[in-house]
ZADREN-209460 format. One record per atom (N, C-alpha, C, O): z, x, y; chain; atom name; residue number from 1. Coordinates in Angstrom, 2 decimals. Layout:
REM ZADREN-209460
+---------+---------+---------+-------+------+-----+
:      up :    east :   north : kette : atom :  nr :
+---------+---------+---------+-------+------+-----+
:       Z :       X :       Y :     A :   CA : NUM :
...
+---------+---------+---------+-------+------+-----+
END
This chain:
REM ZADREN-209460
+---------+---------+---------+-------+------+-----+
:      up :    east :   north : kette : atom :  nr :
+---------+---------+---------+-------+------+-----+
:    0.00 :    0.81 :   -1.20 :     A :    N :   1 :
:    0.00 :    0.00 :    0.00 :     A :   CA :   1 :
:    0.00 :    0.85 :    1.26 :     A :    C :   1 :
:   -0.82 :    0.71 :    2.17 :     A :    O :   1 :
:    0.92 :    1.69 :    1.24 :     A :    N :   2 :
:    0.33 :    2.85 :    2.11 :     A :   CA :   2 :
:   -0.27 :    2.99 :    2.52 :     A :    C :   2 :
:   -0.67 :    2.46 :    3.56 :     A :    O :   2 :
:   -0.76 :    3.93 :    1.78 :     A :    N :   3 :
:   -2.31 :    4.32 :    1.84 :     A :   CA :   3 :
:   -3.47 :    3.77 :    2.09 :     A :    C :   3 :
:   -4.51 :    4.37 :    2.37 :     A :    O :   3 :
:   -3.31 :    2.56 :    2.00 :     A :    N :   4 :
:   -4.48 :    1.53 :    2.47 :     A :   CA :   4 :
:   -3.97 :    1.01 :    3.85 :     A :    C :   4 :
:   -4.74 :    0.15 :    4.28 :     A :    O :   4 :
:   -2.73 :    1.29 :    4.83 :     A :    N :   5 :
:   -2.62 :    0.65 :    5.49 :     A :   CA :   5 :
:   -2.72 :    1.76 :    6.80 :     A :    C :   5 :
:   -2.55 :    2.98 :    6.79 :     A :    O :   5 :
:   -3.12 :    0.72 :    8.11 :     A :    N :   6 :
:   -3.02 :    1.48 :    9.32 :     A :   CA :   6 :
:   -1.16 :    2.16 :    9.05 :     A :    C :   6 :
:   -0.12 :    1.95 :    8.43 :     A :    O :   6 :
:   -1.90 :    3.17 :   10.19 :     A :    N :   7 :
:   -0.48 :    3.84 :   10.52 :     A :   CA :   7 :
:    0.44 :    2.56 :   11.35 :     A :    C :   7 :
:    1.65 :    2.56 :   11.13 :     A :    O :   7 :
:    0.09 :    1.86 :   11.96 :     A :    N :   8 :
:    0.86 :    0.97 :   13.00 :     A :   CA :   8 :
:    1.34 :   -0.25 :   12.19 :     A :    C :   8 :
:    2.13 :   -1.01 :   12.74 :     A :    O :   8 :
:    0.95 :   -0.51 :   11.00 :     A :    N :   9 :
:    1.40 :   -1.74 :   10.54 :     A :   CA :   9 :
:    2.28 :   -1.07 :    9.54 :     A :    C :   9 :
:    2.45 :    0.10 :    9.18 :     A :    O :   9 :
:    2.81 :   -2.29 :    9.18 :     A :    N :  10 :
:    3.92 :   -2.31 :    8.08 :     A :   CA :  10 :
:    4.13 :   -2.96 :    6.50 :     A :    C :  10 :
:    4.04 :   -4.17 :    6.31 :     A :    O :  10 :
:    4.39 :   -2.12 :    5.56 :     A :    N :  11 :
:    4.75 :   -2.00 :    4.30 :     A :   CA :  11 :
:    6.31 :   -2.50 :    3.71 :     A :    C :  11 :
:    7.34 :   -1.84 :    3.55 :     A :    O :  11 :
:    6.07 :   -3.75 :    3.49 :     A :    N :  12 :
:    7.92 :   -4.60 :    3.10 :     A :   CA :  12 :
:    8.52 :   -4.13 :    1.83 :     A :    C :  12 :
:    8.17 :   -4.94 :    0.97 :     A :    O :  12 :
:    9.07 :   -3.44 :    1.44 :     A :    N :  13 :
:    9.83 :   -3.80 :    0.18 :     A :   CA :  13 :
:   10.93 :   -4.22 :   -0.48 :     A :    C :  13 :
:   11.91 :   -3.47 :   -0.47 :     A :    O :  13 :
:   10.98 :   -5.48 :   -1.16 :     A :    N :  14 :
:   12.00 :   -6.38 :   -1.14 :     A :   CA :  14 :
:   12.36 :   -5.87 :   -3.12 :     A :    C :  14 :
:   11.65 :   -5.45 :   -4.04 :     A :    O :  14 :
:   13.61 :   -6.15 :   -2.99 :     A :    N :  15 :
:   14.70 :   -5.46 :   -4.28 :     A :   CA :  15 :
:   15.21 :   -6.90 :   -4.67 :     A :    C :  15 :
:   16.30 :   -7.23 :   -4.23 :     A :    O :  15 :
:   14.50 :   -7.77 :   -5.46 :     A :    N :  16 :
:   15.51 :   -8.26 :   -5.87 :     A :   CA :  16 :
:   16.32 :   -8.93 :   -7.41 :     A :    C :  16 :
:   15.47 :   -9.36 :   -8.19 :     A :    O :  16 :
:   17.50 :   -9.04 :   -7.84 :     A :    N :  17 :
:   18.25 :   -9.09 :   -8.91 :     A :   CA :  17 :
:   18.08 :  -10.24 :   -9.08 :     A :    C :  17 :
:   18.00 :  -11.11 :   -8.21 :     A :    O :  17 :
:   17.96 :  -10.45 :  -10.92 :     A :    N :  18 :
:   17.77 :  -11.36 :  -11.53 :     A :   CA :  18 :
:   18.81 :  -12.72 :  -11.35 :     A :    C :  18 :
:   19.79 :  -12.48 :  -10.64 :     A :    O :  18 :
:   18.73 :  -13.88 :  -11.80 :     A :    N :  19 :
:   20.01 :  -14.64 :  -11.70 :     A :   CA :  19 :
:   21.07 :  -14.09 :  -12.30 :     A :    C :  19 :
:   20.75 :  -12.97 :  -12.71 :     A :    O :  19 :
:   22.68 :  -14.47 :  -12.65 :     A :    N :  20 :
:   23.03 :  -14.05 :  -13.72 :     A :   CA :  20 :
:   23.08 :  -14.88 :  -14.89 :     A :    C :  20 :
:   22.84 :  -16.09 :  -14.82 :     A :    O :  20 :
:   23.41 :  -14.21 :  -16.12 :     A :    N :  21 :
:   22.99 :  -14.50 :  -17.41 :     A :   CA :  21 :
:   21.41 :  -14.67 :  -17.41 :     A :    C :  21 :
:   21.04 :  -15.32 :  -18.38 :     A :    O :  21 :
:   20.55 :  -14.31 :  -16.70 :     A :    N :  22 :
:   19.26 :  -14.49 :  -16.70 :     A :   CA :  22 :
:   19.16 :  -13.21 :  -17.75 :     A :    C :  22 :
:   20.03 :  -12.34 :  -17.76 :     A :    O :  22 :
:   18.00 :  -13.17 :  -18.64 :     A :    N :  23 :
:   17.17 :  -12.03 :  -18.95 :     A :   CA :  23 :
:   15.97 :  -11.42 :  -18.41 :     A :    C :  23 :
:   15.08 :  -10.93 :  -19.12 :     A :    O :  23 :
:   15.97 :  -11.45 :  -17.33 :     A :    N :  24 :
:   14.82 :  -11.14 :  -16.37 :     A :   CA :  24 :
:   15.71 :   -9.90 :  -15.69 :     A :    C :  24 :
:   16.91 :   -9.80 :  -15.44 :     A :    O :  24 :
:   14.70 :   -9.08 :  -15.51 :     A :    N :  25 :
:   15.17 :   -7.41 :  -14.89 :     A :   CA :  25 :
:   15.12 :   -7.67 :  -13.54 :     A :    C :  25 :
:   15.21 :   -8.76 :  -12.96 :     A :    O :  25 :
:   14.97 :   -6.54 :  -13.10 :     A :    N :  26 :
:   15.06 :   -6.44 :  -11.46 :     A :   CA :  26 :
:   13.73 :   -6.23 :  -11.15 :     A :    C :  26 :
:   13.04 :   -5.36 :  -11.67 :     A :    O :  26 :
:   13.22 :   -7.36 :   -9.95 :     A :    N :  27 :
:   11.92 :   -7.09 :   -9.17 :     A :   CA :  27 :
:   11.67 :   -6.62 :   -8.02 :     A :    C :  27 :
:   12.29 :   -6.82 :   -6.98 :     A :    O :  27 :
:   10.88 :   -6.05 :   -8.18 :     A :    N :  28 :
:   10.27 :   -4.70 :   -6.30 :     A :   CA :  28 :
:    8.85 :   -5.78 :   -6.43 :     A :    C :  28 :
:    8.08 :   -5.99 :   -7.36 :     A :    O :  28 :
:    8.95 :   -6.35 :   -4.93 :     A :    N :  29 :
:    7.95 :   -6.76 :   -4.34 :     A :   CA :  29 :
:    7.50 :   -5.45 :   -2.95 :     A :    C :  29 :
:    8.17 :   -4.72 :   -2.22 :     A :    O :  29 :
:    6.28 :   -5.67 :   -3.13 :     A :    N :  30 :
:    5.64 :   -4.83 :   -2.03 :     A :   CA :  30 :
:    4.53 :   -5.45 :   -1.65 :     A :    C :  30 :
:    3.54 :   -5.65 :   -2.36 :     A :    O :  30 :
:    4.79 :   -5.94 :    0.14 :     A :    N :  31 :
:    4.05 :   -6.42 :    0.50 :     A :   CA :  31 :
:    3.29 :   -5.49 :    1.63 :     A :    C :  31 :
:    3.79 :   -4.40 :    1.92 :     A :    O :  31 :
:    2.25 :   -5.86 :    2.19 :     A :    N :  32 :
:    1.18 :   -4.53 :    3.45 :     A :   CA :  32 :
:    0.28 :   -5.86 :    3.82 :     A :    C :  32 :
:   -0.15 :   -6.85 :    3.22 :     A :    O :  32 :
:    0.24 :   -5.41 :    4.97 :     A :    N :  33 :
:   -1.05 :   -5.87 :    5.86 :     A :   CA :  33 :
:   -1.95 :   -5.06 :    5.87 :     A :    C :  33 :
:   -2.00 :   -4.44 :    6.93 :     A :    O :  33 :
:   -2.54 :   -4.84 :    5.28 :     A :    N :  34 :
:   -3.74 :   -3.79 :    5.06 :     A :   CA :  34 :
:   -4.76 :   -4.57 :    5.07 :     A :    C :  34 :
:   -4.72 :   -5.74 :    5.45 :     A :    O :  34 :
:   -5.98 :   -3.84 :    4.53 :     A :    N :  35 :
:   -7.54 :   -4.41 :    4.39 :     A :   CA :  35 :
:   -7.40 :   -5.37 :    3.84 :     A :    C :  35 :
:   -7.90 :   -6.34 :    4.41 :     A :    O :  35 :
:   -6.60 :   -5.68 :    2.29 :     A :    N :  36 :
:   -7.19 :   -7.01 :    1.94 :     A :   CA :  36 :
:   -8.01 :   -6.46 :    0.68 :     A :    C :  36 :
:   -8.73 :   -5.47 :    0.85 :     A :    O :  36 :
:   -7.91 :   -7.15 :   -0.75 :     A :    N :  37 :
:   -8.79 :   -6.87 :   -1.61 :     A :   CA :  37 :
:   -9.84 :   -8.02 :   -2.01 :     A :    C :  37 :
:   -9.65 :   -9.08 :   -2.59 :     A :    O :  37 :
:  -11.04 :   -7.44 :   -1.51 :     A :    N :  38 :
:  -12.08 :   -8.67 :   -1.95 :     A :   CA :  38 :
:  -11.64 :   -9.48 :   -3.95 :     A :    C :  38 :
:  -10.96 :   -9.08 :   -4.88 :     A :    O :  38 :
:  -12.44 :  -10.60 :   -3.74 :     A :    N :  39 :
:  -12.33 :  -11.23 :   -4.64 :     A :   CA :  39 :
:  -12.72 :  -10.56 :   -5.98 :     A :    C :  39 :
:  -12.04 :  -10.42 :   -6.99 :     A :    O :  39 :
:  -13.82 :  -10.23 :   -5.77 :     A :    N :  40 :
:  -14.89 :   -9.16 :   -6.98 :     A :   CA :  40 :
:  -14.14 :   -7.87 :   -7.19 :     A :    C :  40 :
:  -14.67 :   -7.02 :   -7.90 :     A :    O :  40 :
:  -12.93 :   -7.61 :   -6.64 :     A :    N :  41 :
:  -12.48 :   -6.34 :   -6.75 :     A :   CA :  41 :
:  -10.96 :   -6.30 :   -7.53 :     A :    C :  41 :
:  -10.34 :   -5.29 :   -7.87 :     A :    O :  41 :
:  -10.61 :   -7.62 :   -7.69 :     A :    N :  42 :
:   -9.07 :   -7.58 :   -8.20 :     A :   CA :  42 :
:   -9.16 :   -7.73 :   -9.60 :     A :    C :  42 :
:   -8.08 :   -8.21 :   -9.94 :     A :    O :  42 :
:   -9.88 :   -7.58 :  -10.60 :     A :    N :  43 :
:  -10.13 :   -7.48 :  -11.55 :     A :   CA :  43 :
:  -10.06 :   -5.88 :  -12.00 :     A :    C :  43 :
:   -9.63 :   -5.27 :  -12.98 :     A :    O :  43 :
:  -10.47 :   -5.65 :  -11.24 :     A :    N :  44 :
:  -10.18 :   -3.68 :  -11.45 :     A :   CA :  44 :
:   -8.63 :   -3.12 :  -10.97 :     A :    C :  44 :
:   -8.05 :   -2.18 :  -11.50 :     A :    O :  44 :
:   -8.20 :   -3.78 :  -10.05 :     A :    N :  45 :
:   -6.96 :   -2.94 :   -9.42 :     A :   CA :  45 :
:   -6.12 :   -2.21 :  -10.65 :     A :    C :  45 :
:   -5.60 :   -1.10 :  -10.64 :     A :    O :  45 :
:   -6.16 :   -3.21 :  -11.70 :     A :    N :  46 :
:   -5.06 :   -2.03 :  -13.37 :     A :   CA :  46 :
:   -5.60 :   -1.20 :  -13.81 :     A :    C :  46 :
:   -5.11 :   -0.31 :  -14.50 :     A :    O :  46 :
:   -6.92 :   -1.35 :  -13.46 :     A :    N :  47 :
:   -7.54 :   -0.38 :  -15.00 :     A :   CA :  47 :
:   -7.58 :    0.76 :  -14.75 :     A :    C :  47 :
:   -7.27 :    1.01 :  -13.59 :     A :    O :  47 :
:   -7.91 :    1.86 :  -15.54 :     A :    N :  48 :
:   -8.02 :    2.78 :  -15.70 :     A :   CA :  48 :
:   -9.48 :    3.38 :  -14.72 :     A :    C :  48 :
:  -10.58 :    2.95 :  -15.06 :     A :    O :  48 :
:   -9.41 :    4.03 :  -13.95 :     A :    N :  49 :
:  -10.43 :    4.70 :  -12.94 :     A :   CA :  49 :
:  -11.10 :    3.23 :  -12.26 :     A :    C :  49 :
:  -12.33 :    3.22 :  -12.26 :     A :    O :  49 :
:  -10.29 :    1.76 :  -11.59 :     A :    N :  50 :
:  -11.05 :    0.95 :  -11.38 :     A :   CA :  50 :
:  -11.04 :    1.29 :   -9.98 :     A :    C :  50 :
:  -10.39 :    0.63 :   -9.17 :     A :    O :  50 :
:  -11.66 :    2.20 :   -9.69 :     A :    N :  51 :
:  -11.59 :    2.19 :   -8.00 :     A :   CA :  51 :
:  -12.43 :    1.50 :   -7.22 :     A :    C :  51 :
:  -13.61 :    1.56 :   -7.55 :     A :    O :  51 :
:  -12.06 :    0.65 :   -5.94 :     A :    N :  52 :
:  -12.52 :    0.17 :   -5.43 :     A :   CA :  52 :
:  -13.69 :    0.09 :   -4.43 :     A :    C :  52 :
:  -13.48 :   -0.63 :   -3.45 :     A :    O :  52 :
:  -14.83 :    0.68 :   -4.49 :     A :    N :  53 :
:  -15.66 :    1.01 :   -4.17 :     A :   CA :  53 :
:  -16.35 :    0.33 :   -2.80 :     A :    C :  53 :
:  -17.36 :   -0.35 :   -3.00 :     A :    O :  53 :
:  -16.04 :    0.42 :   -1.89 :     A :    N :  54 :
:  -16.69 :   -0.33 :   -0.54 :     A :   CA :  54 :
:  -15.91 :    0.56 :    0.58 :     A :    C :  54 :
:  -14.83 :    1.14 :    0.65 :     A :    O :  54 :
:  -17.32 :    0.31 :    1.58 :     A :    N :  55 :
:  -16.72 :    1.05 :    3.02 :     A :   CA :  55 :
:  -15.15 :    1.35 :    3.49 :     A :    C :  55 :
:  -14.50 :    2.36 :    3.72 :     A :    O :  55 :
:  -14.89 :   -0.11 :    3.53 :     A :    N :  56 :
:  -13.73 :    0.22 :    4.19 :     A :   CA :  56 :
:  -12.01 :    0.88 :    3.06 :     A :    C :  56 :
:  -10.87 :    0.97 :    3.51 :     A :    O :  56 :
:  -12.38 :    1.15 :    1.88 :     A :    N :  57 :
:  -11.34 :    1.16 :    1.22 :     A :   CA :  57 :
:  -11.78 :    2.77 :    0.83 :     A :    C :  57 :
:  -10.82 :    3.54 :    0.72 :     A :    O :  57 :
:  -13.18 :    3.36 :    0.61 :     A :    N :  58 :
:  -13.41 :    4.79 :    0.94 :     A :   CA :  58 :
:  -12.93 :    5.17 :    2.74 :     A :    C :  58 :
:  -12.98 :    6.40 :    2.86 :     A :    O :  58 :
:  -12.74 :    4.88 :    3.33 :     A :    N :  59 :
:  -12.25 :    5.08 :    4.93 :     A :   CA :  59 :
:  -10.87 :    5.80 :    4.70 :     A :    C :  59 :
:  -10.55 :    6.98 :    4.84 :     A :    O :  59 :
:  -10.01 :    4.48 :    4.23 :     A :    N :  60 :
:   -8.86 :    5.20 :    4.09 :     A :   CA :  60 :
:   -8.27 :    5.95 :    2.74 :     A :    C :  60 :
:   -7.15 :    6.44 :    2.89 :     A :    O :  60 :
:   -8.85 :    6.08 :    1.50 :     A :    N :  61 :
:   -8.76 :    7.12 :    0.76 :     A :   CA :  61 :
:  -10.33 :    7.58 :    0.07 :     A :    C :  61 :
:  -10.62 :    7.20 :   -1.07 :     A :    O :  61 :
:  -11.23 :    8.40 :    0.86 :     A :    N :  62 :
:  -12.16 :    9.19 :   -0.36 :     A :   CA :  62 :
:  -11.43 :    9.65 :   -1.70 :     A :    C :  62 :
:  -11.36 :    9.24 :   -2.86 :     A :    O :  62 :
:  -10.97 :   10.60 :   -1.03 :     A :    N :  63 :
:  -10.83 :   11.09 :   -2.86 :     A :   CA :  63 :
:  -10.35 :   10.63 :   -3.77 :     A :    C :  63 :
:  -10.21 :   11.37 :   -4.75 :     A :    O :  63 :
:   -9.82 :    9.03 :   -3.85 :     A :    N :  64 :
:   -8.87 :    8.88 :   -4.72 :     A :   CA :  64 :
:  -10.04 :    8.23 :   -5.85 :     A :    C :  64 :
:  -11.09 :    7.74 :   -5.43 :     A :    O :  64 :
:   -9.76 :    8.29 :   -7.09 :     A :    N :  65 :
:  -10.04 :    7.91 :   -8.44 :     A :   CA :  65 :
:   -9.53 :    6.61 :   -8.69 :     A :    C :  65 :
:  -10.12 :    6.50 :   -9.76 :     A :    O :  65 :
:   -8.97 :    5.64 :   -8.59 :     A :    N :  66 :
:   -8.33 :    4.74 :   -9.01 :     A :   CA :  66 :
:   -7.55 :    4.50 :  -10.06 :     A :    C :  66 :
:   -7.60 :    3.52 :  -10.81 :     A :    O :  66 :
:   -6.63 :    5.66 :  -10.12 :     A :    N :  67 :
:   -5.50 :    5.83 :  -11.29 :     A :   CA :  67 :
:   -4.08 :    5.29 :  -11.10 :     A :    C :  67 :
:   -3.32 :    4.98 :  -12.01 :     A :    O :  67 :
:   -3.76 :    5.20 :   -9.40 :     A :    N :  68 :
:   -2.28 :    4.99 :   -9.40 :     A :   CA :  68 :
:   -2.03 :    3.82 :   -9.35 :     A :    C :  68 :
:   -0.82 :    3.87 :   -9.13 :     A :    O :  68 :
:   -2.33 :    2.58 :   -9.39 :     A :    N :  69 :
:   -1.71 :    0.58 :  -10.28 :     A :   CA :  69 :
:   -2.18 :    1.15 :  -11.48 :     A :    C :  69 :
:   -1.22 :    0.85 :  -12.18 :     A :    O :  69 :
:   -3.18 :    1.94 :  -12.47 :     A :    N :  70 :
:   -2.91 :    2.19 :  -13.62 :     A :   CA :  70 :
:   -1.85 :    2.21 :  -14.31 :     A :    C :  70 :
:   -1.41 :    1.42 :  -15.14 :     A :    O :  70 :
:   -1.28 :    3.61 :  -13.74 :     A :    N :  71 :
:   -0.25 :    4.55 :  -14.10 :     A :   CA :  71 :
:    1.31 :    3.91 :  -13.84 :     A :    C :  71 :
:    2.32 :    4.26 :  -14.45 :     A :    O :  71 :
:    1.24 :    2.92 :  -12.80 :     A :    N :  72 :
:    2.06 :    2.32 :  -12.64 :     A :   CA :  72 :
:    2.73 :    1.04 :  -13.35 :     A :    C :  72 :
:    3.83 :    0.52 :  -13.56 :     A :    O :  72 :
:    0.92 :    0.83 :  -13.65 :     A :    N :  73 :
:    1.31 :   -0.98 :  -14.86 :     A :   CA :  73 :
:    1.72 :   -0.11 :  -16.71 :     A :    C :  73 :
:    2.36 :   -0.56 :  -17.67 :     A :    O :  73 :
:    1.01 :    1.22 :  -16.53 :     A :    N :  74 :
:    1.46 :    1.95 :  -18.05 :     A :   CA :  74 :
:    3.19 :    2.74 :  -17.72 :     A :    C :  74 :
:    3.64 :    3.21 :  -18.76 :     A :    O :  74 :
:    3.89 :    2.87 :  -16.80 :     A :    N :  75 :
:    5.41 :    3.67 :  -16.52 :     A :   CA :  75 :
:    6.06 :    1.96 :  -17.19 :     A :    C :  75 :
:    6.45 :    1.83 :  -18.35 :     A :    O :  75 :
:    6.03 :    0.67 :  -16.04 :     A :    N :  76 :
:    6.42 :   -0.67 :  -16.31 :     A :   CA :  76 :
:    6.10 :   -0.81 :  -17.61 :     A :    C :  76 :
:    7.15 :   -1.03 :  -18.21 :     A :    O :  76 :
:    5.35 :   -0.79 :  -18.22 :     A :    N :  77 :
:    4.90 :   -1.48 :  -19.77 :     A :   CA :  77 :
:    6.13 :   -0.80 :  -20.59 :     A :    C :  77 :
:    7.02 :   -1.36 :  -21.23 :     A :    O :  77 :
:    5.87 :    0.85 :  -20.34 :     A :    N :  78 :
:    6.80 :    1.43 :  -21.16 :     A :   CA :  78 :
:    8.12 :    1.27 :  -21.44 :     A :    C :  78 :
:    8.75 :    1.56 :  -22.45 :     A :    O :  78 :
:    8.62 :    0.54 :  -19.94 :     A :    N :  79 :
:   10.28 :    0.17 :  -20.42 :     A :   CA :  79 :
:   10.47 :   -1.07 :  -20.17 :     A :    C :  79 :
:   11.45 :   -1.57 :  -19.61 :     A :    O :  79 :
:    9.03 :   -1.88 :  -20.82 :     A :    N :  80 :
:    9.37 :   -3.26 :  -20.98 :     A :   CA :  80 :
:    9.10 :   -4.22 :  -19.80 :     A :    C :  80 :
:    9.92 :   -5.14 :  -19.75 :     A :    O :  80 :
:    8.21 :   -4.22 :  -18.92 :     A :    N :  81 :
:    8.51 :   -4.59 :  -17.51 :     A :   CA :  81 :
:    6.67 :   -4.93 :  -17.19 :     A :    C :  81 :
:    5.76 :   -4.49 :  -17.89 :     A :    O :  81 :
:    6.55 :   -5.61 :  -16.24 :     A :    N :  82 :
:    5.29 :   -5.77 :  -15.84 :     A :   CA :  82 :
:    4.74 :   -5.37 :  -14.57 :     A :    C :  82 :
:    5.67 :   -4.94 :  -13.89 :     A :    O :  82 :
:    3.68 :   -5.32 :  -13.95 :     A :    N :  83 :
:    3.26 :   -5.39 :  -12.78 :     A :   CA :  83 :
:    2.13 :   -6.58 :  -12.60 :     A :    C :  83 :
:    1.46 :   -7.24 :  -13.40 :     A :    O :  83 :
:    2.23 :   -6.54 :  -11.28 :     A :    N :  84 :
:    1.23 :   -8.05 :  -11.35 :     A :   CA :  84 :
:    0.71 :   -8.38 :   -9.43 :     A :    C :  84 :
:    1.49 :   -8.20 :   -8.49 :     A :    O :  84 :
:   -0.60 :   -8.83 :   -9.30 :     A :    N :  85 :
:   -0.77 :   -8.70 :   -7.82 :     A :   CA :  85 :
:   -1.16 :   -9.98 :   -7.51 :     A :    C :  85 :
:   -2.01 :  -10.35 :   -8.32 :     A :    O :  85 :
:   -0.81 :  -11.15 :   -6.35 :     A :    N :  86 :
:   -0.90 :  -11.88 :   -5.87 :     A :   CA :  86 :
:   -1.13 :  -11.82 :   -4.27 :     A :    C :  86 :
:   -1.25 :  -12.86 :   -3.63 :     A :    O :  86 :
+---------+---------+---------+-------+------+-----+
END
């Protein structure tokens, strides 16, 4: 989210704990005013090298590969946990 966002705007991240006696873990929401992911493009954000390919998302990272929501939905998987984008 960062990384996709102007320097002047802002990146939220909200912490929050399950009910109790719930079996639900703890959730990190992260929200950005950034670009915005086209429709045709959120189908790739997990995968493996799905990088997003258009003007404005090469602007603010060329070099990146599209590995890190990969790497992130495979760390979550590993200890049981999900990621997910709305």
């Amino acid at each position: 989210s960062i990384k996709y966002s102007s320097r002047k705007s802002t990146v939220d991240i909200t912490l929050r704990s399950p009910p109790p006696n719930s079996h639900d873990r703890i959730i990190i929401e992260v929200q950005d005013h950034g670009l915005g992911i086209k429709q045709e493009n959120q189908s790739k954000l997990f995968q493996e090298f799905g990088r997003l390919i258009d003007a404005e998302n090469l602007a603010f990272n060329p070099k990146g590969v599209g590995l890190g929501l990969w790497i992130c939905k495979k760390i979550c998987q590993r200890v049981g946990g999900g990621v997910s984008f709305d």
